[in-house]
BALUMBA-521915 format. One line per 2 residues: number of its first residue (from 1); their letters; for each residue x, y, z of C-alpha. Coordinates in Angstrom, 1 decimal. Example, Ala and Ser with C-alpha at 12.3 -4.5 7.8 and 13.67 -1.06 7.14 Angstrom:
// residues 2
1 = AS = 12.3,-4.5,7.8  13.7,-1.1,7.1
// end
This chain:
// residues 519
1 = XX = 132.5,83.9,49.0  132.1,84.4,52.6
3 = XX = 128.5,85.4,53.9  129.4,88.9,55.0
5 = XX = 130.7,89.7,51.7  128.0,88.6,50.2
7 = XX = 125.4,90.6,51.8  127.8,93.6,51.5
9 = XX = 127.2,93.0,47.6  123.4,92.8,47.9
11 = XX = 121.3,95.9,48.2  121.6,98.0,50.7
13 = XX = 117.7,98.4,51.2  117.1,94.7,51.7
15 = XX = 115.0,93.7,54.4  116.5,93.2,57.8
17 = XX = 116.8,89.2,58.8  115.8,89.0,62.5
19 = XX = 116.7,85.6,64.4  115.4,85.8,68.1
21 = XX = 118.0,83.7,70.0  116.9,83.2,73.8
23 = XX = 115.3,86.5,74.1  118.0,88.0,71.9
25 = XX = 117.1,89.3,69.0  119.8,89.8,66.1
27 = XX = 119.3,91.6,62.5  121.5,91.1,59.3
29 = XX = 121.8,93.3,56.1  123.8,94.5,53.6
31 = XX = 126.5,96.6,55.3  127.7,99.8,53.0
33 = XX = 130.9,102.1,53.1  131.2,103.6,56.4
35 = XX = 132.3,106.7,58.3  134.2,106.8,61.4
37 = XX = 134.6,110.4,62.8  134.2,110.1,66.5
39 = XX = 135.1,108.2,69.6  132.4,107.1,72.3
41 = XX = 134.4,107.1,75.2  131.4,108.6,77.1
43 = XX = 129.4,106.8,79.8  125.9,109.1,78.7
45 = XX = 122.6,107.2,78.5  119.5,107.7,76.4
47 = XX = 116.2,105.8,77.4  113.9,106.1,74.6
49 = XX = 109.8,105.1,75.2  107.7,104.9,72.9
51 = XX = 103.7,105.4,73.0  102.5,103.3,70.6
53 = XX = 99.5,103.8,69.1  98.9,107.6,69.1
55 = XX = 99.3,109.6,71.9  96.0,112.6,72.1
57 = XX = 98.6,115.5,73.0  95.7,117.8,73.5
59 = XX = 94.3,115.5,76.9  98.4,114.8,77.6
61 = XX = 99.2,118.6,77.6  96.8,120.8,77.8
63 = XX = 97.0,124.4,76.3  95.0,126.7,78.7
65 = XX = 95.3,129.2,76.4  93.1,127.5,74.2
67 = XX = 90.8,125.6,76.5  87.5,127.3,75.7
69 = XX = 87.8,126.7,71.9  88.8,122.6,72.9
71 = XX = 86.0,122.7,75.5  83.7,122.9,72.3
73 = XX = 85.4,120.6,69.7  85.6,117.9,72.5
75 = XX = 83.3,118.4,75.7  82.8,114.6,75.9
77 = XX = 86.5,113.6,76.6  88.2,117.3,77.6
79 = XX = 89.6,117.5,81.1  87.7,120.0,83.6
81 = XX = 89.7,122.7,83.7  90.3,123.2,87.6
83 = XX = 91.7,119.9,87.5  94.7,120.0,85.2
85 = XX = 98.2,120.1,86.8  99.6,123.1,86.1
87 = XX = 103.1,124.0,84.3  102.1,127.4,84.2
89 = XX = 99.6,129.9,83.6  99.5,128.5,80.0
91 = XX = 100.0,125.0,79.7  99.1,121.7,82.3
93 = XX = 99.6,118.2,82.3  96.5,115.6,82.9
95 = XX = 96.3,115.1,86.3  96.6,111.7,86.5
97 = XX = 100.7,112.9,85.5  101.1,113.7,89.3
99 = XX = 104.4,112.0,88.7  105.8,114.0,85.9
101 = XX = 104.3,117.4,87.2  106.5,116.3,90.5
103 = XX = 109.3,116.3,88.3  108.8,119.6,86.5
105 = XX = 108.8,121.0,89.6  112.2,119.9,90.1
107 = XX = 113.3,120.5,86.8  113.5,117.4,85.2
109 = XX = 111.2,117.4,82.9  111.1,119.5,79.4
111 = XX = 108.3,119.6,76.9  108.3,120.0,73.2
113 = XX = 105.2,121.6,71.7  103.7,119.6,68.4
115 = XX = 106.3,117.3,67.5  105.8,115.5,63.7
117 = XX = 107.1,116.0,60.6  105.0,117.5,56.8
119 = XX = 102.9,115.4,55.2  102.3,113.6,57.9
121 = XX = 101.3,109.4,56.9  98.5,108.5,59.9
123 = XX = 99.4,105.0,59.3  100.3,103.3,62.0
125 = XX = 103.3,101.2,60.6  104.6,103.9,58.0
127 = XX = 104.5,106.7,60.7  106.4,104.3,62.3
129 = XX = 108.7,103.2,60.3  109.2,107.3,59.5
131 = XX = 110.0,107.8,63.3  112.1,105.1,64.2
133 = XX = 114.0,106.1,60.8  113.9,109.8,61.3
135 = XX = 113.3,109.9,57.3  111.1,112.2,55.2
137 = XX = 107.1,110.9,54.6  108.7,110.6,50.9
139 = XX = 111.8,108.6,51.5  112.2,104.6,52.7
141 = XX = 115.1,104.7,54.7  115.4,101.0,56.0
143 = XX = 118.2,102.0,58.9  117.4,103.5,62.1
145 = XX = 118.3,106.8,63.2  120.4,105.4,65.7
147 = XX = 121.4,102.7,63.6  122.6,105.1,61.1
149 = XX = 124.5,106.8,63.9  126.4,103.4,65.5
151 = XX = 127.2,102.4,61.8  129.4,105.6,62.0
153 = XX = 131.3,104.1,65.2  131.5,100.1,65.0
155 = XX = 132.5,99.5,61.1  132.8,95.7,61.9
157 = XX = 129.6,94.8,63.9  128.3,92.3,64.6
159 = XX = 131.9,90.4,63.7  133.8,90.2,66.0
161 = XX = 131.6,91.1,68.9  131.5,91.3,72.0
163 = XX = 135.4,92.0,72.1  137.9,93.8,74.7
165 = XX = 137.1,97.3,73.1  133.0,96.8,73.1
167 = XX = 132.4,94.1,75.5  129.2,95.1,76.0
169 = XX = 125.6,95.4,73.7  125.6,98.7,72.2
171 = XX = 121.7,98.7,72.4  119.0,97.0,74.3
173 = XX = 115.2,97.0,73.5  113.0,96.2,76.7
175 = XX = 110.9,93.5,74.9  110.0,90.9,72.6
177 = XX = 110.2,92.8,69.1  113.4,94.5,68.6
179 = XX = 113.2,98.6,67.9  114.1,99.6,64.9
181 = XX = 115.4,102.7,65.7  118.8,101.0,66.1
183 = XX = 118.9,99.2,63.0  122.1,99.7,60.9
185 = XX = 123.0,98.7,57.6  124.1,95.0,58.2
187 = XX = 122.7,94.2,61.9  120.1,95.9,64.1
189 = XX = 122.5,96.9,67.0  119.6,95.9,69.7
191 = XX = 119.3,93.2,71.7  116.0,92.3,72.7
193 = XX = 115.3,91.2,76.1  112.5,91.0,78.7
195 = XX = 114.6,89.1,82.0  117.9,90.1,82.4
197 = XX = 118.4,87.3,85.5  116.5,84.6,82.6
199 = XX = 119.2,84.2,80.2  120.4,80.7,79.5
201 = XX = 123.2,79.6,77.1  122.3,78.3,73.8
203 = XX = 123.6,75.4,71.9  126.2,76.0,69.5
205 = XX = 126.9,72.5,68.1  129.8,71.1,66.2
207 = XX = 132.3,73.1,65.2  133.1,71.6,61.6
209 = XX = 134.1,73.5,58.4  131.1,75.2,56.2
211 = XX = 130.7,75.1,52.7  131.6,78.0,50.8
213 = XX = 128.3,78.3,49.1  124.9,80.1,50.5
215 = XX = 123.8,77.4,52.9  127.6,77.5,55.1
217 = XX = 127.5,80.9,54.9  124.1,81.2,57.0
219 = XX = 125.1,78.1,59.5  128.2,80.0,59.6
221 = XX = 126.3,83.2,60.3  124.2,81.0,63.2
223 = XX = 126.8,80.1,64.7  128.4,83.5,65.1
225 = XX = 125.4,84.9,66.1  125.1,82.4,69.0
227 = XX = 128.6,82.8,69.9  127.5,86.4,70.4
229 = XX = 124.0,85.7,72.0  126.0,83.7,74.9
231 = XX = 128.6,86.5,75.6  126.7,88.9,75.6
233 = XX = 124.1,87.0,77.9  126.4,86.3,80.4
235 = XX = 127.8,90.2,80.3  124.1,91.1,80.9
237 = XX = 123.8,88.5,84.0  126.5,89.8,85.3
239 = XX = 125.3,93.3,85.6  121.8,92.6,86.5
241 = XX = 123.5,90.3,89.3  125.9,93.6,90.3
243 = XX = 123.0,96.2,90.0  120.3,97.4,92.7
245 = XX = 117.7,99.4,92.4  117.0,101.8,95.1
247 = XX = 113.1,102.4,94.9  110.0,100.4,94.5
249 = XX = 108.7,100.4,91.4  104.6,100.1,90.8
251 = XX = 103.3,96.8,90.6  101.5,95.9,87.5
253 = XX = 103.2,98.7,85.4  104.6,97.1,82.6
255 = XX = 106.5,99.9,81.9  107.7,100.5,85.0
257 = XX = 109.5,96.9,85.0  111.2,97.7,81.7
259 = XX = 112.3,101.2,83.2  113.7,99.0,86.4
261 = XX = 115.7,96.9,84.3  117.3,99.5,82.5
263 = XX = 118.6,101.1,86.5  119.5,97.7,87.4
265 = XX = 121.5,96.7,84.5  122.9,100.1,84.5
267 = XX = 123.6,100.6,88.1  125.4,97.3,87.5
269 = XX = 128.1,98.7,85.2  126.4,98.1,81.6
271 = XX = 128.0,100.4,79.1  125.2,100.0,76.6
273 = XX = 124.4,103.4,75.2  121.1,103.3,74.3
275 = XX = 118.0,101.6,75.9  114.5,101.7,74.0
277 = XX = 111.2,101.1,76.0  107.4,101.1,74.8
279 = XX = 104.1,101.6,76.5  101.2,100.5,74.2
281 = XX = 97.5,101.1,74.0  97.4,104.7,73.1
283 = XX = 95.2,104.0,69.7  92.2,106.0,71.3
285 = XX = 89.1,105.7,69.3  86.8,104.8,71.3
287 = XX = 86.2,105.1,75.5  88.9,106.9,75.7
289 = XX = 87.7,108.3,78.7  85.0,106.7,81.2
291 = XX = 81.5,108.6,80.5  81.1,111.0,82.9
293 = XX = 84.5,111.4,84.2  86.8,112.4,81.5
295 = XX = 89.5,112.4,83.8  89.6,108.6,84.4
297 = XX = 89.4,106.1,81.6  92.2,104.1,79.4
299 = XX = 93.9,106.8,78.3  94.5,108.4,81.9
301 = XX = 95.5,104.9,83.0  98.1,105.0,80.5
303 = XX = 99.3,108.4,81.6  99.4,107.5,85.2
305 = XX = 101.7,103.8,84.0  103.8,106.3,82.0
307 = XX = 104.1,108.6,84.9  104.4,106.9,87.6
309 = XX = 107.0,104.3,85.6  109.0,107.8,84.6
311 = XX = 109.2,109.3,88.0  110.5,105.9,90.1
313 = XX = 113.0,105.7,87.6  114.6,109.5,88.0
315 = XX = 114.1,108.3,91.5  116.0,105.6,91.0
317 = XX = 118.4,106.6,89.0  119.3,110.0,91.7
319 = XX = 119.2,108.0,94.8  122.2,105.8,92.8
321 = XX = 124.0,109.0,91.8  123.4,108.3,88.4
323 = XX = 121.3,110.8,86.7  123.6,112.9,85.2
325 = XX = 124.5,109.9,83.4  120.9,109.6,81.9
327 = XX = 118.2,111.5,79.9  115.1,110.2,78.7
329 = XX = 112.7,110.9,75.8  109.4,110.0,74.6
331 = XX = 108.0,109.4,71.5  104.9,108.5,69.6
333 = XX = 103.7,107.6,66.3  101.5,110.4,65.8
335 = XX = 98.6,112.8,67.9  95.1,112.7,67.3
337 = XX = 92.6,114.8,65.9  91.9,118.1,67.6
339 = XX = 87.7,117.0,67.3  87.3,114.1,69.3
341 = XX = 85.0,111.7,67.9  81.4,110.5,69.2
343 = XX = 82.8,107.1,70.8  84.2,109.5,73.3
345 = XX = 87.5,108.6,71.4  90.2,110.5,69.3
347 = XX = 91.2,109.4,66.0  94.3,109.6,63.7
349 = XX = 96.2,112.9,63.7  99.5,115.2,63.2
351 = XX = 101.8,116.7,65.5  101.7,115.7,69.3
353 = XX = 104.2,116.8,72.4  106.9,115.0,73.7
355 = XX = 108.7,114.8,76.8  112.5,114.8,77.9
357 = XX = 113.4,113.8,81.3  116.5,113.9,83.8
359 = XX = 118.8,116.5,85.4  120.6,117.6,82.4
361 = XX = 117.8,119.0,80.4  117.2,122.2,78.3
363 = XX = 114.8,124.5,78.1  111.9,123.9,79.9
365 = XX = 109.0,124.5,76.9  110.2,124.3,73.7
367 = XX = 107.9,126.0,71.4  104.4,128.1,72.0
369 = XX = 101.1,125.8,72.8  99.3,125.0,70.1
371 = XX = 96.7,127.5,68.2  93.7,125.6,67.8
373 = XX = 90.9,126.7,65.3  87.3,127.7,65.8
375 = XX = 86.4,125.6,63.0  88.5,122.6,62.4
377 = XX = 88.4,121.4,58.8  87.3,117.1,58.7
379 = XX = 89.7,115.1,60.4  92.4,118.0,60.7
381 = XX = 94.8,117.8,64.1  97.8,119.7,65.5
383 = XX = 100.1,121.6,62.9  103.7,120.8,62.8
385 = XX = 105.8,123.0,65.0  108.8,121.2,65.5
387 = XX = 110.3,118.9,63.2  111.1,115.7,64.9
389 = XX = 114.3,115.4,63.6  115.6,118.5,65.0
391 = XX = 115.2,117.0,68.3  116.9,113.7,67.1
393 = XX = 119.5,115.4,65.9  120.1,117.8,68.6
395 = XX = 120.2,115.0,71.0  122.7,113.5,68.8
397 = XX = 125.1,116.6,69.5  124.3,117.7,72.8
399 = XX = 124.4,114.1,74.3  126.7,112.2,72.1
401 = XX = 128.8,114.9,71.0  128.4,114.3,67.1
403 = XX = 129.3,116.8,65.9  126.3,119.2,63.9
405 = XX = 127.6,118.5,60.0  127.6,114.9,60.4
407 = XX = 124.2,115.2,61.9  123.3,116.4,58.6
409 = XX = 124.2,113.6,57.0  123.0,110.6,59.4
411 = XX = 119.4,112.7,59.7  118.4,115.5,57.1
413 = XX = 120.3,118.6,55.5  117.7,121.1,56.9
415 = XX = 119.0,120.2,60.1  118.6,123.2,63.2
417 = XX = 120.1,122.9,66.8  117.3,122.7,69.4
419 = XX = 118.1,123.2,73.6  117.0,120.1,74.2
421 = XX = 119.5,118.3,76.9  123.1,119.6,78.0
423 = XX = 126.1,118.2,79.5  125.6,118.6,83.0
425 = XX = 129.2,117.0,83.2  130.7,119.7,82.0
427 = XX = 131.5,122.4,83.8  131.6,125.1,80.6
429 = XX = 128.6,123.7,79.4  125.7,126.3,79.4
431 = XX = 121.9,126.7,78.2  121.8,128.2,74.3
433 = XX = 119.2,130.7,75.8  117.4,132.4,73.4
435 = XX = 117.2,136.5,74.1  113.9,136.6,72.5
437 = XX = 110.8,135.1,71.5  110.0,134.5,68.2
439 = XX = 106.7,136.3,66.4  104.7,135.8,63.7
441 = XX = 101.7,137.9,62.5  99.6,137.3,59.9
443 = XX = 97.2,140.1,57.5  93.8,140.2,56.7
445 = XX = 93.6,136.9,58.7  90.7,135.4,57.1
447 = XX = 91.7,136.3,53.6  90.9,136.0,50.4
449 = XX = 93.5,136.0,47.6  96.4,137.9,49.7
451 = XX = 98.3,137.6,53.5  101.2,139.3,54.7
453 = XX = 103.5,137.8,57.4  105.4,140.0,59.9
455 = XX = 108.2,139.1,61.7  111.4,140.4,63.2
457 = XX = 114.7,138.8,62.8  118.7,139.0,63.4
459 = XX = 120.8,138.3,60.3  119.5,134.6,60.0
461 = XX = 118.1,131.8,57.5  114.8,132.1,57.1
463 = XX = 112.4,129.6,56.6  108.2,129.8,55.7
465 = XX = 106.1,127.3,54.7  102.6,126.7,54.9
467 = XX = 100.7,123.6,55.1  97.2,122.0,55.2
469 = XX = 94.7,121.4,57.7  95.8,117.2,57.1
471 = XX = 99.9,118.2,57.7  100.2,118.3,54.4
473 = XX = 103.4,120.7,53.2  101.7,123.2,50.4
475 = XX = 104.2,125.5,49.5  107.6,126.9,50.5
477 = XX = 107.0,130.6,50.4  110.3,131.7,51.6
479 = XX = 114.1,130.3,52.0  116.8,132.4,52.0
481 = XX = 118.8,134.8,54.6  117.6,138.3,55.7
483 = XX = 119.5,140.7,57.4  118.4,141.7,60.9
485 = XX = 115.5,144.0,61.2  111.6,143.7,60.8
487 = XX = 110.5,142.1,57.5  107.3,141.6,55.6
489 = XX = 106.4,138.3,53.1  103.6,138.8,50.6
491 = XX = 102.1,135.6,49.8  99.3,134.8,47.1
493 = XX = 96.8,132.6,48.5  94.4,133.3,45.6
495 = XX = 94.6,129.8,43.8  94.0,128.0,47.7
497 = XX = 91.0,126.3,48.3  89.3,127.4,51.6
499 = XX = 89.8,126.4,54.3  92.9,126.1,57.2
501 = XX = 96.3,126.8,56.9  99.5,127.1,59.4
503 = XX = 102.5,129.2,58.1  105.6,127.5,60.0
505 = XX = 108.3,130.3,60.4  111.6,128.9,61.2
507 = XX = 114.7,131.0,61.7  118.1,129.6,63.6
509 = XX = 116.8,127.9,66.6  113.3,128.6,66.5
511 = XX = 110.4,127.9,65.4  106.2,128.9,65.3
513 = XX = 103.2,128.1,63.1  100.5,130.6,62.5
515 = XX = 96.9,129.6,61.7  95.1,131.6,58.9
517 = XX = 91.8,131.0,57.1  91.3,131.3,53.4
519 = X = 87.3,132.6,52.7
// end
């Protein structure tokens, strides 16, 4: 028995195997029976970064419409008012984001309002591990989302690779520790690097027969995987040696060197689809800000890196005539707490925003700032408004062209299209513009054993839930389609304990959560 066929009888939820070769790390599992239902004869580009540790949404983007409520739950780290960076009348950015605010301006730049997912884990390595995998707070899913995606397109991988049809890696994690969100069922599909002009061959040894037990199978896996390791470092060299980059980047920015790399190995012909960045430090708890100037401290020097880091790269990337080619996306763990605490720090949240960037996005805003109570209940942050994997998966069809199905099946059933990037490409390609906005009203609001929602909708699914002051998913109330006109949903909220709740309406492409109080 060969080694590949062994770990294709083992379990599929075995622990990935990583071996760091030269800066190049490889992952082995089981592989499973695959699907192969599209082409990727596309040159499109997504640049994920992720904010690791926690990024405070409510001091990222602020919601002016509910500034004087914040200004009480947090006066010791909230930004002065007069000096946020305005989107619009209703929402701003810190203003150490002079970089991203320059790129709203020339539409670039999209926001997503309350990003998470229910029953939200505040664990750093689950939340994670839930992320990166785009699966439920209930489920272990130990392949990526983008791993479960490029299991769909390269059956064989990592035998056989590079070749003539893929000669180049299909992922790239700027870094030491590989992301998983490209892990597939036998190999993580990104190669981790931190110097693409540092690469040096390995040694591969002897080429002499292997036994055909467990112990020639791995040297026989080794030596494969250095085989690969070489190729594709001297593909990499050669496009870092090809590339330019057209701006300066900032000095010290670690970020900024990362997002450099990926324009110069890009500019230099790389085909690789998928590039996966981090920024760390966002774990907030304490001196968050510097006492007596909230607007400078770690977590604005953090902004600033991530700003500054975003906007050379669009920069960069337009000057080469390669942003159409490109979008970018942020992510992070989880937000914080809408109270800060009294180390002039934020702790462990829910839902946070997060940011697409280059010339082929969507909508502007999706979603409706954040409705902050007077009262938070202990430790409760943002409510879930827009289920993360909606915006996986409609980055999935909009960018890679997978079609909205399959998305079902590589992320979750309850999948729902989101504007979120387009193909500027094409010429037929237009904006899924929504003709009107979605409201939600809520009756007596506090109650005590009864509230009625009121909404209007076209002949749609229609989803309401309503969860906990923690994330937590309490109840479905209502799942089924209406027929188009102004509808009412009774809900008995006798047997609640007091306290917060957010109903999260849902119907085709939109979505909004509604706080109510239970006396």
């Amino acid at each position: 028995m060969k080694r590949r066929d062994f770990l294709k009888a083992g379990s599929a939820s075995a622990i990935s195997l990583p071996v760091l070769l030269n800066g190049l790390n490889l992952s082995i599992l089981p592989k499973a029976g695959l699907l192969n239902f599209l082409n990727l004869d596309t040159d499109k580009v997504l640049v994920l970064i992720q904010l690791q540790g926690g990024n405070d949404g409510l001091n990222t983007v602020i919601p002016l419409t509910e500034y004087d409520k914040l200004a009480n739950l947090r006066s010791n780290i909230i930004i002065p008012e007069n000096q946020v960076l305005k989107l619009n009348d209703d929402v701003g950015l810190h203003p150490s984001m002079t970089g991203m605010r320059s790129l709203w301006d020339n539409g670039k730049l999209s926001l997503i309002h309350s990003a998470g997912y229910p029953n939200q884990n505040r664990s750093h390595f689950r939340s994670t591990d839930i992320w990166t995998s785009a699966s439920s707070a209930e489920e272990f899913e130990s392949r990526g989302w983008l791993g479960r995606y490029f299991d769909t397109q390269y059956t064989d991988y990592p035998e056989g690779y590079p070749n003539a049809d893929a000669p180049d890696p299909i992922a790239i994690t700027m870094g030491y520790i590989l992301s998983e969100t490209c892990q597939g069922v036998s190999a993580n599909y990104s190669l981790s690097i931190t110097d693409p002009f540092g690469l040096s061959p390995l040694l591969q040894g002897q080429g002499s027969d292997t036994p055909d037990e467990p112990y020639g199978w791995e040297l026989e896996f080794l030596r494969q995987a250095i085989a690969s390791t070489n190729a594709y470092s001297d593909i990499i060299k050669n496009a870092a040696n090809l590339g330019a980059n057209m701006v300066t980047y900032p000095d010290g920015n670690n970020l900024a060197q990362q997002l450099q790399n990926v324009a110069l190995l890009i500019s230099g012909g790389l085909k690789t689809k998928v590039f996966v960045c981090s920024l760390g430090g966002f774990d907030t708890h304490s001196a968050q800000v510097n006492n007596g100037d909230t607007t400078q401290g770690v977590h604005a020097n953090l902004l600033e890196q991530l700003s500054s880091a975003i906007s050379a790269f669009q920069e960069d990337l337009k000057l080469q005539g390669l942003e159409e080619r490109v979008v970018g996306m942020t992510f992070s763990e989880f937000g914080r707490q809408i109270a800060s605490n009294f180390s002039d720090g934020t702790d462990h949240g829910t839902a946070a925003p997060m940011f697409v960037f280059g010339s082929c996005i969507g909508e502007p805003i999706n979603g409706d700032n954040p409705e902050i109570p007077v009262t938070p209940e202990n430790q409760e942050g943002v409510a879930m408004q827009n289920d993360f994997r909606n915006i996986y998966g409609s980055i999935l069809q909009d960018w890679f062209g997978v079609p909205s199905e399959e998305i079902k099946n590589l992320i979750f059933e309850d999948y729902q299209h989101m504007n979120i990037v387009k193909d500027c490409a094409t010429p037929t390609s237009v904006k899924n513009t929504v003709e009107e906005t979605l409201e939600i009203s809520a009756y007596p609001n506090p109650f005590h054993s009864q509230v009625v929602l009121k909404f209007t909708t076209k002949a749609e699914r229609v989803q309401l839930a309503i969860f906990g002051s923690l994330g937590q998913k309490v109840e479905t109330v209502f799942d089924r389609s209406l027929p188009a006109g102004e509808h009412e949903i009774r809900h008995d909220g006798s047997m609640l304990p007091a306290g917060n709740y957010y109903y999260r309406l849902q119907i085709g492409e939109q979505q909004i959560t509604k706080l109510v109080v239970k006396m």
